[in-house]
KEKE-3310 file (N, C-alpha, C; in steps of 0.2 Angstrom, whole numbers, plus 5000, padded with zeros to 4 digits):
npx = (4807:4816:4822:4824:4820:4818:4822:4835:4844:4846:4854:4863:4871:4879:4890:4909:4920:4932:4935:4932:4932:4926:4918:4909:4908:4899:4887:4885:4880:4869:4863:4859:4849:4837:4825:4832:4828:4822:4819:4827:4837:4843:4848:4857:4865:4871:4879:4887:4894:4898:4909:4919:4925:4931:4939:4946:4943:4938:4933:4925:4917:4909:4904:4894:4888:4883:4874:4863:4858:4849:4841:4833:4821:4808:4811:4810:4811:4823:4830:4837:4842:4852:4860:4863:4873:4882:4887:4894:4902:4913:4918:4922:4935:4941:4949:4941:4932:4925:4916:4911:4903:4892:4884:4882:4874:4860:4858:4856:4843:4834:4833:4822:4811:4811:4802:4804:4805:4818:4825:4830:4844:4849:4849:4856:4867:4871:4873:4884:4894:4892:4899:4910:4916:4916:4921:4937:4929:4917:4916:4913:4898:4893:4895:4890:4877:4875:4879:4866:4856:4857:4854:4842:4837:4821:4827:4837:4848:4851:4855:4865:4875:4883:4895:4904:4902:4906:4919:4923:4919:4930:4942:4940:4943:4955:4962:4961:4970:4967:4966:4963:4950:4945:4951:4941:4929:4933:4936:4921:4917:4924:4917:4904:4907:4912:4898:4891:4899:4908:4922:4931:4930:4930:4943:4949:4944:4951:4963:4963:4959:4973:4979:4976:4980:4994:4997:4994:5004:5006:5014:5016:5005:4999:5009:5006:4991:4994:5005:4996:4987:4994:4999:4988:4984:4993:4992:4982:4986:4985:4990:4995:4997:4998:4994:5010:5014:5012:5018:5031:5031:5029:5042:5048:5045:5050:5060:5069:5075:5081:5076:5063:5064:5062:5051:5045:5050:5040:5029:5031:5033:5018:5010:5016:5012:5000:4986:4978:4983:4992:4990:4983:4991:5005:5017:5017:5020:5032:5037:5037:5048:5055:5060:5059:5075:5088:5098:5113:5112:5106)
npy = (5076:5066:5050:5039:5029:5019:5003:5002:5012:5010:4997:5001:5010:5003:5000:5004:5009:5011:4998:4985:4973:4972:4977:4966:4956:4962:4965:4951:4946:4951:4948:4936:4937:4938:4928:4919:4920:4934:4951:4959:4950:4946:4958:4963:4955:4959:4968:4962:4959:4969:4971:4961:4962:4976:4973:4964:4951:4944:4934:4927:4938:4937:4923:4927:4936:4930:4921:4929:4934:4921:4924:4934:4936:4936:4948:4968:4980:4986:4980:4975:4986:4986:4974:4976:4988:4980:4971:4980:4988:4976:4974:4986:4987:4977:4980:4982:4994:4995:4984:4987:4996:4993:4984:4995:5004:4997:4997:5009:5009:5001:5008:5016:5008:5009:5012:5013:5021:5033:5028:5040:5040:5028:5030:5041:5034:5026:5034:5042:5031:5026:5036:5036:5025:5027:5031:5046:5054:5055:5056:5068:5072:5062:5064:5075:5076:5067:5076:5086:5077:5072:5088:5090:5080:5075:5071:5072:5065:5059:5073:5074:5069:5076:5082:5071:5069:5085:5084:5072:5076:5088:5082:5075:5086:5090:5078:5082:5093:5107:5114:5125:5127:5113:5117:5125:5119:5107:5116:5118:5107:5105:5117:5110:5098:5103:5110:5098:5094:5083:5076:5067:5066:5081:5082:5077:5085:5095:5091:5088:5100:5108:5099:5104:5118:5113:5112:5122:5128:5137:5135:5139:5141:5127:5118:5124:5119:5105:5104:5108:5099:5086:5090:5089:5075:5069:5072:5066:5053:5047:5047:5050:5043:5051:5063:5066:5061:5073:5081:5079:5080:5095:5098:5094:5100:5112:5109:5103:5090:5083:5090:5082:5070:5064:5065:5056:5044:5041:5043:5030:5021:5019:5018:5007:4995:4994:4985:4992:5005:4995:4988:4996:5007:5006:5013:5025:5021:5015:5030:5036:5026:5030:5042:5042:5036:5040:5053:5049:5034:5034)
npz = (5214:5226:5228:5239:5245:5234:5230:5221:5222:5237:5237:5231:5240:5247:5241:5242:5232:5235:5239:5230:5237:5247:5246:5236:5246:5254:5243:5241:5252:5255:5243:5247:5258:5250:5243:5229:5216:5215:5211:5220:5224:5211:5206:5215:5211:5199:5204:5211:5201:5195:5204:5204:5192:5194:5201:5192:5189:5177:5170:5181:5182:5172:5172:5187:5179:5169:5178:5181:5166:5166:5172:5169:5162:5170:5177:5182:5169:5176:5182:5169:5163:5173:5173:5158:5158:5166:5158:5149:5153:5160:5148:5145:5154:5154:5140:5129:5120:5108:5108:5121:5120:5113:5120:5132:5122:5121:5136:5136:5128:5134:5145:5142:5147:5158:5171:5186:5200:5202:5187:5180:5185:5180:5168:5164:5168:5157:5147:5152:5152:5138:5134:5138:5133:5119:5104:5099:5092:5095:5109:5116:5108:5118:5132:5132:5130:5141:5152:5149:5150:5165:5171:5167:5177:5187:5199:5212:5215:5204:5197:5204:5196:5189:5193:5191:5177:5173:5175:5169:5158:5156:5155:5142:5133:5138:5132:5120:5119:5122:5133:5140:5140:5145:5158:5164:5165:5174:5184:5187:5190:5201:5211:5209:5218:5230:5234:5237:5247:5245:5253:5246:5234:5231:5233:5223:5212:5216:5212:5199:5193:5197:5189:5176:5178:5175:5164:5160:5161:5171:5183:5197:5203:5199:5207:5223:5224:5222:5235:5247:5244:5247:5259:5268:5264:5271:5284:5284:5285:5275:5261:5246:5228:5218:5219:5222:5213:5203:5207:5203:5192:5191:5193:5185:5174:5175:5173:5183:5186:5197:5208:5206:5208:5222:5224:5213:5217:5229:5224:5214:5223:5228:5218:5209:5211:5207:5199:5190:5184:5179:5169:5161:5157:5155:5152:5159:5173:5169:5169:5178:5187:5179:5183:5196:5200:5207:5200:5198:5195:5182)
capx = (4807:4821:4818:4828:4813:4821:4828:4844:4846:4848:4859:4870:4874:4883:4897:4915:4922:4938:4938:4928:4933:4923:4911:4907:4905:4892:4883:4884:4877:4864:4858:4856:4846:4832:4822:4835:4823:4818:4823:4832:4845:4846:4848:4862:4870:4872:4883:4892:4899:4903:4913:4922:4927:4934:4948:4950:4942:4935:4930:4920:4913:4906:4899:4889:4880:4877:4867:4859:4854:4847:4834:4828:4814:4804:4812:4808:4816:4828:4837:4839:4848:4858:4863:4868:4878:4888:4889:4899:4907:4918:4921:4928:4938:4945:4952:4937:4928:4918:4909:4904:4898:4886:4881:4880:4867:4858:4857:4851:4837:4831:4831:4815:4805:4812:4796:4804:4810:4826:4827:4833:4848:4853:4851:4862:4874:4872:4873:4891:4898:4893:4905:4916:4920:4914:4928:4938:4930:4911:4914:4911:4894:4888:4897:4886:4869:4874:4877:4860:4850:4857:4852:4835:4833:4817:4830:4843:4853:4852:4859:4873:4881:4885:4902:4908:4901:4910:4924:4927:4923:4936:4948:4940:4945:4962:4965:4963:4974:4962:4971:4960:4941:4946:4950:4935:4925:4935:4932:4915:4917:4924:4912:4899:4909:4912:4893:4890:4902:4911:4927:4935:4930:4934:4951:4950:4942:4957:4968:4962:4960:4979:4982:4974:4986:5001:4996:4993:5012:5004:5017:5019:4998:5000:5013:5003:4988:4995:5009:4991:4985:4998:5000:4982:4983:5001:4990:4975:4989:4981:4994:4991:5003:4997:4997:5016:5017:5011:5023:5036:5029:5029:5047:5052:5042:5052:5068:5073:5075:5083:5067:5058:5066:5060:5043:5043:5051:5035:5026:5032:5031:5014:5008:5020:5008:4992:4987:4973:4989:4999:4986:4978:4997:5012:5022:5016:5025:5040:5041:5037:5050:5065:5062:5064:5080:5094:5102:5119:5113:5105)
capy = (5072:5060:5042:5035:5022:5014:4999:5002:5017:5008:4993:5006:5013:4998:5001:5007:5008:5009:4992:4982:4967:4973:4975:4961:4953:4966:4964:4942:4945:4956:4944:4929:4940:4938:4924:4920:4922:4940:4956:4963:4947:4947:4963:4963:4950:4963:4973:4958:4955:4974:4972:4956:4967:4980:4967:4963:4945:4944:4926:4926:4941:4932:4919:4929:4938:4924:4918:4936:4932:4917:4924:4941:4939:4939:4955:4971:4984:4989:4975:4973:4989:4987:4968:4978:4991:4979:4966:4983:4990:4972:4974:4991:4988:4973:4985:4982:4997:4994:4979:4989:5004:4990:4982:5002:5006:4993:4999:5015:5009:4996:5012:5018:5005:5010:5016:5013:5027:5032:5026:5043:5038:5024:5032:5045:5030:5023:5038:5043:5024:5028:5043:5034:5019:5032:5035:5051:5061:5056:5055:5075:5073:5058:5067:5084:5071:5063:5081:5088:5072:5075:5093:5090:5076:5077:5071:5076:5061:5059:5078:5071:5066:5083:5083:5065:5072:5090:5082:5068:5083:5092:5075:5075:5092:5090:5074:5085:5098:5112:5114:5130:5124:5107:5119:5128:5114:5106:5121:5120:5103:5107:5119:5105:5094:5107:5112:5092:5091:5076:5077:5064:5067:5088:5081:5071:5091:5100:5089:5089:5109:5110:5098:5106:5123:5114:5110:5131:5133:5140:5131:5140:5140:5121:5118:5125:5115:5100:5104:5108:5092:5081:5090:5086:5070:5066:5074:5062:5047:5045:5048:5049:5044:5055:5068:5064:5062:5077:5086:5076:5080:5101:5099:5092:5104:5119:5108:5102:5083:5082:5091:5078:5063:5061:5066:5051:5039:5042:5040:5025:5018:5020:5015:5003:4987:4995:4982:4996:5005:4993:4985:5004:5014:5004:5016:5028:5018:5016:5033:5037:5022:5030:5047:5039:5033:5047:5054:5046:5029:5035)
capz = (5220:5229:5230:5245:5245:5229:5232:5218:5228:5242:5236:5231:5247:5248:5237:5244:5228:5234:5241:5229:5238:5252:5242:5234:5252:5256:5239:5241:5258:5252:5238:5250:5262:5247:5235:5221:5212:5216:5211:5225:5225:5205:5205:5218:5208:5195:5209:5214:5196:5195:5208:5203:5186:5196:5204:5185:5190:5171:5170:5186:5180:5165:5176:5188:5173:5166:5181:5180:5161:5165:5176:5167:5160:5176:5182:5179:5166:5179:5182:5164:5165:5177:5169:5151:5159:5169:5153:5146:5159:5160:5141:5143:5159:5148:5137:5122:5121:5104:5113:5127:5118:5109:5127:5134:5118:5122:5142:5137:5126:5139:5150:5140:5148:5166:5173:5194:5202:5199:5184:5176:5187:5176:5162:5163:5168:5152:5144:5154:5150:5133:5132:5141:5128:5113:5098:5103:5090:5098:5117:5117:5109:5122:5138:5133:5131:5148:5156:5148:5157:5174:5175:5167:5181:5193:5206:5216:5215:5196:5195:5206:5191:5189:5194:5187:5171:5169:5176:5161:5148:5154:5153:5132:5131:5138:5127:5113:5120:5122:5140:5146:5141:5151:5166:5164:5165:5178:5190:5186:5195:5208:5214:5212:5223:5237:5235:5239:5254:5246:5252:5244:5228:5232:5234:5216:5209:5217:5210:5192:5193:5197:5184:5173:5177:5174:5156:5155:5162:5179:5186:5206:5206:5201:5215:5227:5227:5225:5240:5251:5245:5249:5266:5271:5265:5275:5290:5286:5286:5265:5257:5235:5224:5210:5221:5221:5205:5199:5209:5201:5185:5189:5194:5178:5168:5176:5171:5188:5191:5204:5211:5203:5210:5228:5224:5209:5222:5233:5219:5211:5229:5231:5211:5207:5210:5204:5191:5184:5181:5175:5163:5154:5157:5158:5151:5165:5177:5169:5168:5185:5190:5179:5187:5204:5200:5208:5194:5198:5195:5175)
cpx = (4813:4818:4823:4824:4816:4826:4836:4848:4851:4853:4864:4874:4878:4890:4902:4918:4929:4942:4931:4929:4929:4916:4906:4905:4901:4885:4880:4878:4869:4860:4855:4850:4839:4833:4829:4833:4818:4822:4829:4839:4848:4850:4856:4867:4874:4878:4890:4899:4902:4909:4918:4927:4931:4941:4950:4947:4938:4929:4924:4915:4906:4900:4893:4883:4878:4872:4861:4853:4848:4840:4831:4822:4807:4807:4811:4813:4822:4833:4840:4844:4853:4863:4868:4873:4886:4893:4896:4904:4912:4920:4926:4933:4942:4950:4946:4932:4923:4915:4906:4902:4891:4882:4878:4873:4860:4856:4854:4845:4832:4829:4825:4810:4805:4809:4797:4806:4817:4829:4829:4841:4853:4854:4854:4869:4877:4877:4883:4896:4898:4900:4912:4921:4920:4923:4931:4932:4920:4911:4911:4904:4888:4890:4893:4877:4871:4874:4870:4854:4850:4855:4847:4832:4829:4823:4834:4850:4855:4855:4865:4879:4884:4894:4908:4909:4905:4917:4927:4926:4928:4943:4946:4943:4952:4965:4964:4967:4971:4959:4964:4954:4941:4946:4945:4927:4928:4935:4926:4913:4919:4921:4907:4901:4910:4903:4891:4891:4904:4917:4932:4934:4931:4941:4952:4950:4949:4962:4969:4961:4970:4984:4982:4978:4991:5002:4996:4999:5011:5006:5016:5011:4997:5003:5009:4998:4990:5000:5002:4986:4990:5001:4996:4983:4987:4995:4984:4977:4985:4985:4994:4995:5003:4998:5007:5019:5017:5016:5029:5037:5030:5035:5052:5050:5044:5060:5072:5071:5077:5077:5062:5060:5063:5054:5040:5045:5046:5028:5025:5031:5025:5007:5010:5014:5000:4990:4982:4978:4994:4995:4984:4986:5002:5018:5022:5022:5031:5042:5041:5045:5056:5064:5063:5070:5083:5098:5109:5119:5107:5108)
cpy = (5067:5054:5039:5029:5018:5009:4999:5005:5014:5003:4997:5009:5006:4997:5008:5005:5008:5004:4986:4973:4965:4973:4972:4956:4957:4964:4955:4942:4950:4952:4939:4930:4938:4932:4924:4921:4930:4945:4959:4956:4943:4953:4966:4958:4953:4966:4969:4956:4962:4972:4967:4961:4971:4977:4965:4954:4943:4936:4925:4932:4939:4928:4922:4935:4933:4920:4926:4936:4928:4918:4932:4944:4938:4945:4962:4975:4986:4985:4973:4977:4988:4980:4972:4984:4987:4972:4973:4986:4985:4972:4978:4991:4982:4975:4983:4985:4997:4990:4981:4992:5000:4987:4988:5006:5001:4994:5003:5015:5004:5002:5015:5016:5005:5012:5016:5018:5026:5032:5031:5042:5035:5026:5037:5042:5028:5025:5040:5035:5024:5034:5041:5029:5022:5031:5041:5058:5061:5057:5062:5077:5070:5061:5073:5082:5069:5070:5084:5085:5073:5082:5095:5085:5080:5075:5072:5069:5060:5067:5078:5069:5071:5084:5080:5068:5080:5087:5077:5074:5085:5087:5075:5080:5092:5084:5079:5092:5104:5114:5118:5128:5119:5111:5122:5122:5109:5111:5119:5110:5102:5110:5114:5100:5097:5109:5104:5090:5085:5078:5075:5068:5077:5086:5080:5079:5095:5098:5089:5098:5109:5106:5101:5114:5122:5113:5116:5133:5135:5136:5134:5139:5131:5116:5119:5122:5109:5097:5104:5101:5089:5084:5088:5079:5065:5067:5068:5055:5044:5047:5046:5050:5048:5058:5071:5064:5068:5083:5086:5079:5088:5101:5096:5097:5112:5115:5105:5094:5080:5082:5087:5070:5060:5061:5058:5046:5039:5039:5033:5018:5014:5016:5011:4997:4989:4993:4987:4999:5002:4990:4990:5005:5010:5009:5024:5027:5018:5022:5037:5035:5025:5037:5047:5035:5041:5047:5052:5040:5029:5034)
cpz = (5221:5228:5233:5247:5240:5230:5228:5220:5234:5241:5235:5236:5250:5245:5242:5236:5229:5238:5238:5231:5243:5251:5239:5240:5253:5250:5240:5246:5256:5247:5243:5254:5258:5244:5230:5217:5210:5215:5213:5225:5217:5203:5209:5215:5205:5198:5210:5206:5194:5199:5207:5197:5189:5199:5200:5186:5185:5172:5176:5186:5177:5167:5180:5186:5168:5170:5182:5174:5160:5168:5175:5166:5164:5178:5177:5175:5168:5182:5176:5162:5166:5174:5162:5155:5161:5163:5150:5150:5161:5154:5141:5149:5154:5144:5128:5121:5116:5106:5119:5126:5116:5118:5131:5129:5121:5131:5140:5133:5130:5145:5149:5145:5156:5168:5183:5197:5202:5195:5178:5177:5182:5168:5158:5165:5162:5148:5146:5150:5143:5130:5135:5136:5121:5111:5101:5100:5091:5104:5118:5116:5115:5129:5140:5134:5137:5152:5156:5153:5163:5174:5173:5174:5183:5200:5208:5216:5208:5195:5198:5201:5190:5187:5192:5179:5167:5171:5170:5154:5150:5152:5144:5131:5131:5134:5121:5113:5120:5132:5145:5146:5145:5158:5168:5168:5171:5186:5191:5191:5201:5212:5215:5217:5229:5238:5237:5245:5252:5247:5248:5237:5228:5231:5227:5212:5210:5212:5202:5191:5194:5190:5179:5171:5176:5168:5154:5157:5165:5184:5196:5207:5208:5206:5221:5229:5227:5232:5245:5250:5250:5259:5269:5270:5269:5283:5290:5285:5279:5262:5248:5233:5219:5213:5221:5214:5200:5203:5207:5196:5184:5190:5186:5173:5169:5175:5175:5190:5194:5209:5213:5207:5216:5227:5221:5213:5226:5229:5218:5219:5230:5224:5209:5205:5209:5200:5185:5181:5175:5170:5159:5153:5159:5157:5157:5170:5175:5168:5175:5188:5186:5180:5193:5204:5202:5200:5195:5195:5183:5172)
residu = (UNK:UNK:UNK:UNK:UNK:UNK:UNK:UNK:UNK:UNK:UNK:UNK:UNK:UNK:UNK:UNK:UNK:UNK:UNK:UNK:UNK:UNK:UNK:UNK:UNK:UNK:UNK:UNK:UNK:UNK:UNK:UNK:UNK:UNK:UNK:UNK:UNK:UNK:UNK:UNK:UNK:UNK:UNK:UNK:UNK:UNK:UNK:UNK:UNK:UNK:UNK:UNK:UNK:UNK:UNK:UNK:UNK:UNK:UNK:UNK:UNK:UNK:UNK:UNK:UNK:UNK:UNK:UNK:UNK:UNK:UNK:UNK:UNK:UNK:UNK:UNK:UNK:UNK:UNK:UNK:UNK:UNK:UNK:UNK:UNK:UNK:UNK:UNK:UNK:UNK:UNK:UNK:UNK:UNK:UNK:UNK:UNK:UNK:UNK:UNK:UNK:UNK:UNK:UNK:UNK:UNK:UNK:UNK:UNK:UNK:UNK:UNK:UNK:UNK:UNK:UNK:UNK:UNK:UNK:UNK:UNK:UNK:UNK:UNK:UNK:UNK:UNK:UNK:UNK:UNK:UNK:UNK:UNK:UNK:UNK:UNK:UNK:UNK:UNK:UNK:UNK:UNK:UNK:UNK:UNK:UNK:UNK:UNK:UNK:UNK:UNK:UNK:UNK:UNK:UNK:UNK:UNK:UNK:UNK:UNK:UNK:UNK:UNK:UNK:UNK:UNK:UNK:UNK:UNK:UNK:UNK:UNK:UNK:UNK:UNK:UNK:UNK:UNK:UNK:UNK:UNK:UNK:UNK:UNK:UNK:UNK:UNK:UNK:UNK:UNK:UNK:UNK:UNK:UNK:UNK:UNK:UNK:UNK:UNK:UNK:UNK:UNK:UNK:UNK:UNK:UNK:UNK:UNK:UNK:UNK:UNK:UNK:UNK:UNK:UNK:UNK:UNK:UNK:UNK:UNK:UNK:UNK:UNK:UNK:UNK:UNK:UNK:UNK:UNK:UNK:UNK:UNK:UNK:UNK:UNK:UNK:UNK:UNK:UNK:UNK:UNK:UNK:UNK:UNK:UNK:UNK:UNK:UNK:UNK:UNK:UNK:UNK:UNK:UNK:UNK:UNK:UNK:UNK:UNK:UNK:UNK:UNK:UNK:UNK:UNK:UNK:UNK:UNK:UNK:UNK:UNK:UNK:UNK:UNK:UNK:UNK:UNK:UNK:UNK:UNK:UNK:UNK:UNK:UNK:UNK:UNK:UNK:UNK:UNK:UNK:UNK:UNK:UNK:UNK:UNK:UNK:UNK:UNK)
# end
């Protein structure tokens, strides 16, 4: 069965993730609207501090879960969830992934007591943030437990994970160099995100399938879908720096930097002040920003 009646549901239809600033107005607004004292505007408190995390605004983070903490133990199992996920989820955006993976076990055993609808939901979130901050030489076993749960769910939103899911295995695979299983499995998300009609994230699927070719040397395959990205997204005035970047990167990878220079200028353009960027992968950037340099000035 669905549950589009559950209120975590619905708070969630609240998130644009790719403006948690926007966000977290919607979520404030959204708590005030209820009791401070009541599920739905502890519960959105919860969202409010994700999203503070997400603009790297740690320390206010902190605080609006600790007004969260302070009021638990009236609320029911599911806000207790959602409280330990987001306790870890500012850990590991931090950059301190064995303290979130303890805040994330800790989610997924509170998930037991989640008796609300939905609540297989979160506990394939757990289960994903688990694999996510996991060692490298576990994230394989907790990514295949978080895939297993979502395509036992009863619901259709909890098997949405689907695509998140084989999409970081193929990124575990490819950190271990094990190129073609990664694309395998990154197809296999792509198909679920065209079976979805989500475009945006079909776009995100294409674009890790073609990465995934340039890693096998399928260099003119990998060209071509990222050239068809980057002209849809010129047409849809979205223009994506990784898509530029990886253009950059198959032009280097057949030897030609010159090739490579305007794409990484576009690039670097577009990434330069992205502090997730430049907080996980500095070295990214500067190697972006000295492939956009004309080879004259090298």
């Amino acid at each position: 069965m669905d549950n589009a009646d559950d209120y975590s549901q619905v708070l969630d239809a609240l998130w644009d993730f790719n403006d948690p600033a926007a966000s977290e107005v919607r979520f404030r607004s959204e708590a005030a609207r209820h009791p401070g004292d009541s599920r739905a505007a502890i519960e959105a408190s919860t969202q409010v501090a994700r999203a503070q995390g997400l603009q790297r605004r740690f320390a206010e983070t902190d605080a609006t879960l600790d007004g969260v903490e302070r009021a638990l133990a009236a609320q029911p199992p599911r806000v207790r969830v959602r409280y330990l996920l987001e306790r870890g989820r500012r850990q590991n955006s931090s950059g301190h992934a064995a303290k979130a993976s303890v805040w994330f076990e800790q989610a997924l055993a509170a998930s037991a007591n989640d008796e609300l609808p939905g609540a297989s939901f979160y506990r394939v979130d757990a289960l994903h943030m688990l694999a996510i901050a996991a060692p490298p030489e576990r994230q394989l076993d907790w990514h295949r437990r978080a895939l297993a749960a979502a395509e036992a769910a009863p619901d259709a939103r909890t098997r949405g994970w689907r695509g998140s899911l084989l999409h970081n295995l193929g990124w575990t695979l490819h950190d271990r160099g094990e190129f073609a299983g990664a694309l395998d499995y990154w197809r296999q998300a792509l198909a679920a995100r065209e079976a979805a009609g989500d475009v945006s994230r079909t776009r995100i699927a294409r674009w890790t399938v073609a990465r995934g070719l340039r890693s096998l040397g399928k260099l003119d395959e990998a060209e071509a879908m990222q050239r068809a990205l980057a002209d849809e997204l010129d047409a849809a005035k979205a223009p994506d720096g990784y898509v530029f970047e990886e253009l950059a990167e198959i032009a280097v990878a057949r030897g030609d930097r010159a090739a490579a220079q305007p794409w990484a200028a576009k690039a670097s353009a577009l990434l330069g002040n992205d502090a997730d960027l430049q907080a996980s992968d500095p070295a990214r950037l500067a190697r972006l920003a000295e492939l956009a340099r004309p080879r004259a000035a090298q």
